[in-house]
C-alpha positions as CSV (number, residue, x, y, z in Angstrom):
1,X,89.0,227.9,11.8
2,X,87.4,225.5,14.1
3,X,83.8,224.6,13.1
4,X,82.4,224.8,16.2
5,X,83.3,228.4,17.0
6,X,82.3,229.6,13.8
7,X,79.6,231.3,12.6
8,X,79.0,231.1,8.5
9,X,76.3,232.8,6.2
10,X,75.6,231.3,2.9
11,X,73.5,233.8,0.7
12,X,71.0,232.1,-1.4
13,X,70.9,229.0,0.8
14,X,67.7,227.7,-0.7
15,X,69.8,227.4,-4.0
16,X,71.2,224.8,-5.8
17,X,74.4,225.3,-4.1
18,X,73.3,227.4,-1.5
19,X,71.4,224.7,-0.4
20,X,73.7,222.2,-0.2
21,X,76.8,224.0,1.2
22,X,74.3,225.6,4.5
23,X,73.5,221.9,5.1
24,X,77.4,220.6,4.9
25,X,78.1,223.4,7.0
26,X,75.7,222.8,9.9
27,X,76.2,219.1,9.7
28,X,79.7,220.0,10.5
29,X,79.2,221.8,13.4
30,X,79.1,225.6,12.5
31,X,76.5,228.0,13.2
32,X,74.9,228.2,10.2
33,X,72.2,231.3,8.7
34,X,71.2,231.0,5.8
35,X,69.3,233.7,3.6
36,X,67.6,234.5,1.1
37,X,64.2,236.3,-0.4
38,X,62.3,233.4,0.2
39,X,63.2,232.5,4.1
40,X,62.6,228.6,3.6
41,X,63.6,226.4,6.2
42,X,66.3,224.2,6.1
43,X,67.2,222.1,9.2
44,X,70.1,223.5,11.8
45,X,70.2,226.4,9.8
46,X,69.1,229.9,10.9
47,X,66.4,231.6,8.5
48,X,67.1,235.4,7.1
49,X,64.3,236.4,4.9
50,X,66.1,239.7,3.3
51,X,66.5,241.4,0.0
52,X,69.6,241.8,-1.3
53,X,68.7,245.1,-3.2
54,X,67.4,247.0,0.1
55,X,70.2,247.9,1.6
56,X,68.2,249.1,5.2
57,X,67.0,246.0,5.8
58,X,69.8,243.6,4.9
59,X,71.8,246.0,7.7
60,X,69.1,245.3,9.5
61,X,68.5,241.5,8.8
62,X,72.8,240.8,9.3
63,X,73.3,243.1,12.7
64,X,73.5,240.2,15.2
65,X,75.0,237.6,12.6
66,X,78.6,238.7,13.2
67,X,79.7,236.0,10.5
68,X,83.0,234.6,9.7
69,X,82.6,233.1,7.1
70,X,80.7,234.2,4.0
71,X,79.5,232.2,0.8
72,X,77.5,234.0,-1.3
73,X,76.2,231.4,-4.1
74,X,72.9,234.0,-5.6
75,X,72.7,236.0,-8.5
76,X,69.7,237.6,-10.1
77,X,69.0,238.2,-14.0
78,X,67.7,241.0,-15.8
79,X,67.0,241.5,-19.7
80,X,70.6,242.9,-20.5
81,X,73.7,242.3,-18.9
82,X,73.4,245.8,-18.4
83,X,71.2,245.4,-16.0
84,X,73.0,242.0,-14.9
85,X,75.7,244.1,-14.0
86,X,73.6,247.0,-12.2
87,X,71.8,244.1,-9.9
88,X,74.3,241.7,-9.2
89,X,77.3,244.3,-8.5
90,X,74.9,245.9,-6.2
91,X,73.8,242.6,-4.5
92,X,77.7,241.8,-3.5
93,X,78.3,245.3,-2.6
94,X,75.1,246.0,0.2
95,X,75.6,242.7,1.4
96,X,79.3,243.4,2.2
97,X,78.8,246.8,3.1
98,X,76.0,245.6,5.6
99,X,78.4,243.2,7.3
100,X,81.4,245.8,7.4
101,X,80.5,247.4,10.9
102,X,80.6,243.7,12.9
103,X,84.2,243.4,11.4
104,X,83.5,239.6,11.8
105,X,84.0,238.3,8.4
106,X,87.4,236.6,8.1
107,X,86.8,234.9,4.6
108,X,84.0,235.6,1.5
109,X,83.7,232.6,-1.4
110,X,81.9,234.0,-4.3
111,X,80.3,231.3,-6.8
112,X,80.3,232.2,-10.4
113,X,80.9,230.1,-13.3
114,X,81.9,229.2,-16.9
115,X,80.6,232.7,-18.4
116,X,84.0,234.2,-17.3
117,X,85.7,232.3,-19.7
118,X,82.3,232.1,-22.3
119,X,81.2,235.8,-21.8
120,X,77.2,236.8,-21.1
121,X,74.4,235.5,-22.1
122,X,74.0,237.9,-24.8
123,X,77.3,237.6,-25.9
124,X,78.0,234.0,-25.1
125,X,80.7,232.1,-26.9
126,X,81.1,235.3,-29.3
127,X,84.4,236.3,-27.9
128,X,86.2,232.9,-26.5
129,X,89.8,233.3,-26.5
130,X,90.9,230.4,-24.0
131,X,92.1,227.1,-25.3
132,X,90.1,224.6,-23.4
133,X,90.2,223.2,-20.8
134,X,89.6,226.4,-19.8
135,X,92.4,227.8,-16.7
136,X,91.7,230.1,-14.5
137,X,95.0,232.2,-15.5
138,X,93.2,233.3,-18.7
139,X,92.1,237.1,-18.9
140,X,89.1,238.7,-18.7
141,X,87.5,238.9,-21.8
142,X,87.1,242.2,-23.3
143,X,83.0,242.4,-22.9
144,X,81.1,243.8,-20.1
145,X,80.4,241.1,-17.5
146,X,78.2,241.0,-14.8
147,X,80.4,238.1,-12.8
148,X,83.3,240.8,-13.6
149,X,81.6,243.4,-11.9
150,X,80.6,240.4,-8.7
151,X,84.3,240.0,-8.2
152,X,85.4,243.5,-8.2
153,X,83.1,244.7,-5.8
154,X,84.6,241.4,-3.7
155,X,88.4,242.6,-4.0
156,X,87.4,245.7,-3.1
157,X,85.6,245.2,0.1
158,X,88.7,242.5,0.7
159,X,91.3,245.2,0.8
160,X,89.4,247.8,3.0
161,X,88.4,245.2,5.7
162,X,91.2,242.7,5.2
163,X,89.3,239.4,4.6
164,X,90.4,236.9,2.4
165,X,88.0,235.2,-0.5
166,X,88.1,232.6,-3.1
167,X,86.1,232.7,-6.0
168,X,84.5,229.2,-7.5
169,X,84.1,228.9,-11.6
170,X,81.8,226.0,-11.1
171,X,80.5,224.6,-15.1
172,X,76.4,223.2,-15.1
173,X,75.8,222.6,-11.4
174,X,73.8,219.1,-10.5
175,X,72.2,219.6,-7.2
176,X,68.9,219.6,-5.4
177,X,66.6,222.6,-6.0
178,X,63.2,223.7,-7.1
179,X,62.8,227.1,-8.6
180,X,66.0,226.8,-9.7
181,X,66.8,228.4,-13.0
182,X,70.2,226.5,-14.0
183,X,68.7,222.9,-12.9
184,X,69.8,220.1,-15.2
185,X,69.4,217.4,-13.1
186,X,65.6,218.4,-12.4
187,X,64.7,219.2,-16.1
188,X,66.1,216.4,-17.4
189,X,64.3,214.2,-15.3
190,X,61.0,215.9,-16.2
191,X,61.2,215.9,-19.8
192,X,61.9,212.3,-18.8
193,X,59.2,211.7,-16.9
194,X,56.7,213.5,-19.4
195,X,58.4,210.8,-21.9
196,X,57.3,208.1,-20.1
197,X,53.9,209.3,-19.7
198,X,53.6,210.4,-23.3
199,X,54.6,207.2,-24.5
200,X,57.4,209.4,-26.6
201,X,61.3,208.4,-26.7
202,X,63.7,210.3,-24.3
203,X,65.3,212.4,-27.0
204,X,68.5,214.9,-26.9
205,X,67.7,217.8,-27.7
206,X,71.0,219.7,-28.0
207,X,73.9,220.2,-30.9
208,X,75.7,217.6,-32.6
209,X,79.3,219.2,-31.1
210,X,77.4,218.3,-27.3
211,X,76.4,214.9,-28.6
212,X,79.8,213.8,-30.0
213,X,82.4,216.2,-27.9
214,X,83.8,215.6,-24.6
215,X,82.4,217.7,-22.2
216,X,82.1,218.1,-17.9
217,X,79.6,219.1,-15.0
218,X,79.8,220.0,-11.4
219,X,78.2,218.4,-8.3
220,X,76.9,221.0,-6.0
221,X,78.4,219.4,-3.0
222,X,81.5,219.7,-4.6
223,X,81.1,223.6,-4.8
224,X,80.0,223.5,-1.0
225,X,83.1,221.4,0.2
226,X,85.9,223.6,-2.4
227,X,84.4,226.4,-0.9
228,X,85.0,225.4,3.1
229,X,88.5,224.3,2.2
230,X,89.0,227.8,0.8
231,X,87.8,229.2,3.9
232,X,90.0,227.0,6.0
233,X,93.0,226.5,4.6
234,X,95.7,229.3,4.0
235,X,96.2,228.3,0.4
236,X,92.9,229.3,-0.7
237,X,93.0,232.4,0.5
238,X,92.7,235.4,-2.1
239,X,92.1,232.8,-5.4
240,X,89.8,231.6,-8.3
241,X,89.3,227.7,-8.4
242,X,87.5,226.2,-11.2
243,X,85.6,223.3,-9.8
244,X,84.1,220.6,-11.8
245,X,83.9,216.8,-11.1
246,X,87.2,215.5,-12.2
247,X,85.6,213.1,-15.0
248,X,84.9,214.1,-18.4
249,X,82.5,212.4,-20.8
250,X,80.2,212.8,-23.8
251,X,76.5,213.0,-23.8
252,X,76.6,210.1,-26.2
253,X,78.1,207.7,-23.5
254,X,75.8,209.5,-20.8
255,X,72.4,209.7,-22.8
256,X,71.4,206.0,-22.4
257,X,72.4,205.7,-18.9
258,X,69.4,208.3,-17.6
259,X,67.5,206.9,-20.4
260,X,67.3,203.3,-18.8
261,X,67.2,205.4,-15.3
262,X,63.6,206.3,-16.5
263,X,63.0,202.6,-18.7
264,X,62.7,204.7,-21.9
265,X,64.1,204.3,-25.4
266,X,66.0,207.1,-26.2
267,X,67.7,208.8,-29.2
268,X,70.5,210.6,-29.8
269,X,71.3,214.0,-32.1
270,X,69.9,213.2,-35.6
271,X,70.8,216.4,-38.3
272,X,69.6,219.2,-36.1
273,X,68.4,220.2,-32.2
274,X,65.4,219.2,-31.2
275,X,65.0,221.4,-28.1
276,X,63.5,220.8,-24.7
277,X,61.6,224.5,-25.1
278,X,59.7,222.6,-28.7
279,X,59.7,219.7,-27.6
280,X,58.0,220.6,-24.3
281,X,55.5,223.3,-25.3
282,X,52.4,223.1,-23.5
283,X,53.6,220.7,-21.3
284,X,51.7,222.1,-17.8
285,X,48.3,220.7,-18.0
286,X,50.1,216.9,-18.3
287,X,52.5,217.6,-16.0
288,X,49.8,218.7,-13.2
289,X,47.6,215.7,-13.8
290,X,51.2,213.5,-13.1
291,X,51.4,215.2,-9.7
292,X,48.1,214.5,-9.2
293,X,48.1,211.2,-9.9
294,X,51.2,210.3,-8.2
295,X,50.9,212.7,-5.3
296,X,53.5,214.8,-5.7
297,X,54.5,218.1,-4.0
298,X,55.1,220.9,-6.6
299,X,52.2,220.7,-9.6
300,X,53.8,223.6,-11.5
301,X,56.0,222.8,-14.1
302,X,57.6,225.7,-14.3
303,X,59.4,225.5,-10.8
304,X,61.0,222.2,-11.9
305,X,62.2,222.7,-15.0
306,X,64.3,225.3,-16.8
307,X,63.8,224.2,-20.8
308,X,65.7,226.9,-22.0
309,X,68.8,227.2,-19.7
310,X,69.5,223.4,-20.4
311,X,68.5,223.8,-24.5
312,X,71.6,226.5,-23.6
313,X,73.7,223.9,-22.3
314,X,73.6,221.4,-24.6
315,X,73.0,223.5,-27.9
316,X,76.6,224.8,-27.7
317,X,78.7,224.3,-30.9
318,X,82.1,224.7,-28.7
319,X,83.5,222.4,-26.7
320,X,83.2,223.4,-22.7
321,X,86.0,221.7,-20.6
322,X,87.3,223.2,-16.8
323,X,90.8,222.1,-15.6
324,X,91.2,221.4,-12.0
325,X,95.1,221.5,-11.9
326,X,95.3,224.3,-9.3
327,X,92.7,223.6,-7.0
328,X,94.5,220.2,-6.7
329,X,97.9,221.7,-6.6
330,X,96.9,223.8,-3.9
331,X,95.6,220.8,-2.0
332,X,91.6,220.5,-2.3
333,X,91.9,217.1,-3.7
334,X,87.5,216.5,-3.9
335,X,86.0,214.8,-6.8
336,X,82.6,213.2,-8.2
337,X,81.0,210.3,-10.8
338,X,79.3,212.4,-13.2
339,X,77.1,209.2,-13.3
340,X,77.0,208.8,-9.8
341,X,76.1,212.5,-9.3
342,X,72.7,212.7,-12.1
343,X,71.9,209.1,-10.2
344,X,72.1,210.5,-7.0
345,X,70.1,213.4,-7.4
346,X,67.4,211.4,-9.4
347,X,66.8,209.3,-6.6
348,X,66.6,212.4,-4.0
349,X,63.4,214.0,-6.0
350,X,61.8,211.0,-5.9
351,X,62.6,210.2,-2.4
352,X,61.0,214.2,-2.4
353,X,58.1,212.9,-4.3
354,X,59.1,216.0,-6.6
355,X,59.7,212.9,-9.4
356,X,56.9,210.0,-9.4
């Protein structure tokens, strides 16, 4: 494909890798749209404000977009996976459905993640059968899933309309976001930034095996460009790609690094987690009079940060590692600094003035 006869739709383009990936893409010269519930603005890129549940109006919403290439990076949670798997199968399936007539769509990238190897939230870690680092050969596991359920309502509108797709296993994503319910980066640097104005040490909250044990993360421009090389060269066409930085490390090693990012003491795992949702109880009323005082742009803490997704993350008492042999064997050859990459987005919520 030639970027600048194309025309690409990235669903969820306010998220964290949603975000990132409609920006790449319309700084490379594509037409770019980008939707999602909310309709923000994002520069060069075309606003859809749609739901991906109402069918009408998403036909509606995509009639003129006449896209070839299609990322689709949102997902929606419910109370059971159940219901995960009632929403999000429906989601991939009107939103495919509604861009069947147009027959435009030459390609469809898919973001999911480590859960295919780790199973649902309700189930997660309960069923593991992969050796890690986890490869994307392994089989399904044998539990409901609601990124199971995504990816065959993908294969299936592949073979009736005779696009290709990719799917992207990406592990915790570090990107730019707010409202944003799997955003490290960001909570990380609030509890930090609470620390500081508390006068407390930055402490890790999470498990003694995420402490000690190696471990990896994923930068969400690293999603965004895996994804356009999927769409634009032959050999990703009809695959799954784990995607992860390249680098492994442990949180021990990492740890002090954003503690001196923030000029705080810190301390490591000591006999049990201390979580970010105890440790952070209560938090809003000191988090408001920070914005306040240092002017910043969102006074509600709980668009920042997401205690319990990263207590998730870093309680686990398995070790989590992606391998990135057949994405490179197949020629995407894209890497990050996991250091470089928490830095990086640090500096871009302050430069925000989402971070003091």
């Amino acid at each position: 494909m030639s970027p600048s006869a194309n025309r690409a739709l990235v669903v969820g383009s306010t998220g964290i890798v949603g975000r990132s990936l409609a920006g790449m893409l319309a700084r490379s010269g594509w037409t770019t749209f980008g939707l999602s519930r909310s309709g923000s603005d994002l520069p060069r890129v075309t606003r859809i404000q749609a739901d991906l549940l109402d069918p009408a109006a998403l036909t509606e919403a995509l009639g003129d977009v006449r896209p070839r290439f299609v990322a689709i990076t949102a997902w929606m949670r419910r109370d059971t996976e159940a219901e995960n798997i009632r929403i999000n199968r429906a989601t991939v399936r009107n939103l495919l459905a509604a861009l069947e007539p147009a027959r435009s769509v030459e390609h469809v990238a898919l973001m999911t993640g480590l859960k295919h190897y780790l199973g649902p939230f309700e189930a997660y870690g309960k069923a593991v059968m992969a050796e890690t680092p986890f490869r994307e050969a392994e089989p399904r596991l044998d539990y409901p899933n609601f990124y199971y359920a995504q990816e065959d309502e993908l294969f299936t509108s592949a073979a009736r309309n005779g696009f290709g797709w990719s799917v992207h296993r990406s592990h915790t994503v570090i990107g730019f976001a707010v409202g944003n319910a799997m955003n490290m980066a960001l909570t990380l640097s609030v509890y930090a930034t609470i620390c500081k104005e508390l006068g407390r040490a930055f402490i890790f909250p999470g498990s003694e095996m995420q402490w000690n044990g190696l471990t990896d993360v994923t930068d969400a421009d690293l999603v965004s460009e895996q994804m356009i090389w999927a769409a634009t060269h032959p050999e990703g066409r009809n695959q799954a790609f784990n995607t992860a930085n390249g680098d492994v490390f442990r949180w021990r090693w990492l740890w002090p690094q954003l503690a001196a990012c923030f000029g705080l003491a810190w301390e490591g795992f000591e006999g049990k987690p201390r979580t970010l949702e105890s440790q952070m109880a209560g938090m809003e009323d000191t988090w408001r009079e920070i914005a306040a005082r240092h002017s910043l742009v969102e006074p509600d803490l709980g668009r920042l940060a997401s205690w319990w997704h990263s207590d998730a993350d870093l309680g686990r008492t398995m070790e989590v590692l992606t391998d990135m042999t057949k994405s490179r064997q197949a020629g995407f050859l894209g890497f990050r600094s996991t250091p470089a990459s928490f830095l990086a987005r640090i500096e871009q919520y302050r430069a925000a003035r989402i971070l003091p």
